[in-house]
C-alpha positions in Angstrom: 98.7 27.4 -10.0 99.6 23.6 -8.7 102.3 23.2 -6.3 104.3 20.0 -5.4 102.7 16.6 -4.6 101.3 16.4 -1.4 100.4 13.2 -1.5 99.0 10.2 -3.5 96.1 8.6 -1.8 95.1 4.6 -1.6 92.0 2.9 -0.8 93.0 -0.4 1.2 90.4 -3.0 2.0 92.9 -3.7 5.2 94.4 -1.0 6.8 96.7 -3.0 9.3 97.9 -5.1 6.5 98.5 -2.3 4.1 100.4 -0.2 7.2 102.5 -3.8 7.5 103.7 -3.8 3.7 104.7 -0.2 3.8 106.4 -0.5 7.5 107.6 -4.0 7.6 108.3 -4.6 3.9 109.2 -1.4 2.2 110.9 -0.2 5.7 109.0 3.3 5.0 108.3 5.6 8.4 104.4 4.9 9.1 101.9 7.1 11.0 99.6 5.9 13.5 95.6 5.4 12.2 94.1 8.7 12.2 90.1 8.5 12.0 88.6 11.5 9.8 85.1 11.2 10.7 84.0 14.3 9.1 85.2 12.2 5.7 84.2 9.1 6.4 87.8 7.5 6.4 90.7 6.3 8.7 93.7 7.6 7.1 98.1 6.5 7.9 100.3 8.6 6.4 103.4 7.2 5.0 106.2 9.5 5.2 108.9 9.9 2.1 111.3 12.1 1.6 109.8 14.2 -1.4 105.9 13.3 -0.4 103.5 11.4 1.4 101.4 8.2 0.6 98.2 8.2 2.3 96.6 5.1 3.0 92.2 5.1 3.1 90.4 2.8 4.8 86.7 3.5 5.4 85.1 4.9 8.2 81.1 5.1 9.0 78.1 4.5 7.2 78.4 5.8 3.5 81.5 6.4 3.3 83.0 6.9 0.2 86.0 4.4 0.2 83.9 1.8 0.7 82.4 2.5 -2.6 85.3 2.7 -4.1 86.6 -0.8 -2.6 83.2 -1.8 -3.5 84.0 -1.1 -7.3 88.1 -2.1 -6.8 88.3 -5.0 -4.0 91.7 -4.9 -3.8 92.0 -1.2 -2.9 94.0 1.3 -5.9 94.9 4.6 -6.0 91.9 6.7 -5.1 93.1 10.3 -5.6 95.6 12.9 -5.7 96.8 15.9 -3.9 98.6 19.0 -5.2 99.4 22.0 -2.9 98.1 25.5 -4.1 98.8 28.6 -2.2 95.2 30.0 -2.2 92.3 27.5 -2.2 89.9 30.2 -2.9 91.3 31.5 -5.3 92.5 28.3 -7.5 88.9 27.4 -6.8 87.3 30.2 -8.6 90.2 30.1 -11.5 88.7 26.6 -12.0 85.3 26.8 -12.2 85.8 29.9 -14.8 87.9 27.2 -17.1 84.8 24.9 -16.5 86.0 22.7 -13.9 83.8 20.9 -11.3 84.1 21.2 -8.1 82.9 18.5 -5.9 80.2 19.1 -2.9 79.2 22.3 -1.9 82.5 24.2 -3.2 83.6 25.1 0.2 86.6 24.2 1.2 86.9 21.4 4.6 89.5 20.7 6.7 91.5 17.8 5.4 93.3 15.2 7.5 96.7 17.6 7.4 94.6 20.5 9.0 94.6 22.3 6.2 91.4 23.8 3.8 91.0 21.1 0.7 88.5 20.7 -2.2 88.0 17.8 -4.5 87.7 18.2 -8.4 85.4 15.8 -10.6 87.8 13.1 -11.9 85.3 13.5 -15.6 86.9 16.7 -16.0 90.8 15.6 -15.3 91.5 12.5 -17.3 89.5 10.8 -14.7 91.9 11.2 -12.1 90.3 12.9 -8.6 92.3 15.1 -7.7 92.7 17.1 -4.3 93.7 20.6 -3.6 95.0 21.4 -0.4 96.3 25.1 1.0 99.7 25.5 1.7 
């Protein structure tokens, strides 16, 4: 049902300084900041050949990378992202093997401009994972 890795995703308590290490340090290709008000986060893509790192800072009142950072100070990996050719369809696979799906089940429109869902970490070795249409 999974596809390839989209992308892993990190919380950073510093965007500019974590867009620095992966531009000036690592020489990787960097995206400009791209706020995602809708999910409370400011997100840069960094671009690999085989996938994408994306960088989360937070954005707004109650967002939910600043509880993260709140728990991890230094930032960490936050989730990740696996492609799957019908969102609606893994969806409903998932709950019928007992799998949570987080907020209202719908699919939103993810920083790629794609449909994406989150799955309870509890129920995947307490990794969150994202699902995004490909």
């Amino acid at each position: 049902m999974i596809g390839k890795l989209n992308h892993m995703a990190i919380a950073v308590p510093d965007l500019a300084a974590a867009t620095a290490i992966y531009r000036d340090t690592l020489g990787a290709k960097v995206s400009p900041p791209q706020p995602e008000p809708d999910h409370g986060v400011t997100v840069v893509f960094v671009e690999l050949d085989n996938t994408k790192i994306e960088l989360l800072h937070p954005l707004g009142e109650g967002s939910p990378i600043q509880g993260f950072l709140d728990k991890n100070p230094s930032g960490g990996i936050h989730h990740v992202c696996y492609e799957v050719a019908d969102i609606l369809a893994s969806r409903d696979h998932l709950k019928e093997q007992g799998a949570r799906v987080l907020g209202d089940g719908e699919p939103k429109i993810g920083a790629h401009g794609k449909p994406v869902l989150f799955l309870h970490p509890k129920d995947f070795n307490g990794t969150l994972i994202e699902l995004e249409q490909a």
